[in-house]
N, C-alpha and C positions, 0 to 999 in steps of 0.2 A: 554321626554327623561329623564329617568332617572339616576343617575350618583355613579356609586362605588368609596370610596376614594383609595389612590394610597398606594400601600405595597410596604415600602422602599426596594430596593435592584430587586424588580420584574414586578413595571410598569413603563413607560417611566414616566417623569415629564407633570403633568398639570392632568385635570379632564381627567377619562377613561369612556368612553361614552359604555356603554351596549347594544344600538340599534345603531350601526354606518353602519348598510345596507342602510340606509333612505336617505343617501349620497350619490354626486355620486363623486370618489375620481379621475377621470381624466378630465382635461377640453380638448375639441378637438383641434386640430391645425386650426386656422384660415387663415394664411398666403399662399401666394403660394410659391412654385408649389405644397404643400402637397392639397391646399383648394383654390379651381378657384374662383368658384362663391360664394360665400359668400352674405348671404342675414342679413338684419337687423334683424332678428327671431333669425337667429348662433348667431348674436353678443348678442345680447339679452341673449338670453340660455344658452352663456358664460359666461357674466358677473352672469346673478342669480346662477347659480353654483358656482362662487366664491365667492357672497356673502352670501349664504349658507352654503361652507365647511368654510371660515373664522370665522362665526358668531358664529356655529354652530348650526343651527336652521336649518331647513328645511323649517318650515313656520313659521313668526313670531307670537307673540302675538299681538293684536289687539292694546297695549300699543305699539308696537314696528313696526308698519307698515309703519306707514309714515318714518321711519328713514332707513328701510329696504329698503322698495320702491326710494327711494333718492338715496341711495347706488347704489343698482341694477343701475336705469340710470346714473350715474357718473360713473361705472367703465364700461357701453356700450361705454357711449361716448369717453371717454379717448381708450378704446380700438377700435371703429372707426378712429378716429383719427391717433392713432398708426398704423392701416392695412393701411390707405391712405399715410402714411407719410413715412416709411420704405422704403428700396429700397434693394431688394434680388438681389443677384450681381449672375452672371456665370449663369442666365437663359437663356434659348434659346428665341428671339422670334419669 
């Protein structure tokens, strides 16, 4: 990826990324009642999408995998966690 620097007054603040298609910029809703079944793959697929558009990187460097990889499952498990632990009120059951 390579990167343009920023022209005062006409790009937002921080690096402007020139291929920012390779992203995906929405993470899905996991929770119900938007998301029933939820499988460990969605949570999975959520979290590497966040660790992705946070990093910026799509795929790491090979210098940078193991710390990616960690990431990814740290932010699965905390978001497992979070869907089991929540309590969506005014559901029908």
């Amino acid at each position: 990826m390579s990167r343009t620097p920023n022209r005062p007054g006409r790009d937002p603040p921080g690096p402007v990324l020139r291929d920012n298609t390779s992203m995906c910029r929405s993470i899905k809703t996991l929770r119900p009642p938007v998301t029933d079944d939820v499988t460990d793959e969605d949570v999975r697929a959520a979290a590497l999408q966040y660790v992705r558009k946070i990093s910026g990187f799509r795929a790491p460097a090979a210098h940078n995998a193991e710390a990616f990889d960690r990431a990814v499952a740290a932010v699965a498990e905390a978001t497992a966690t979070l869907l089991t632990t929540i309590e969506v009120r005014g559901r029908a059951s």
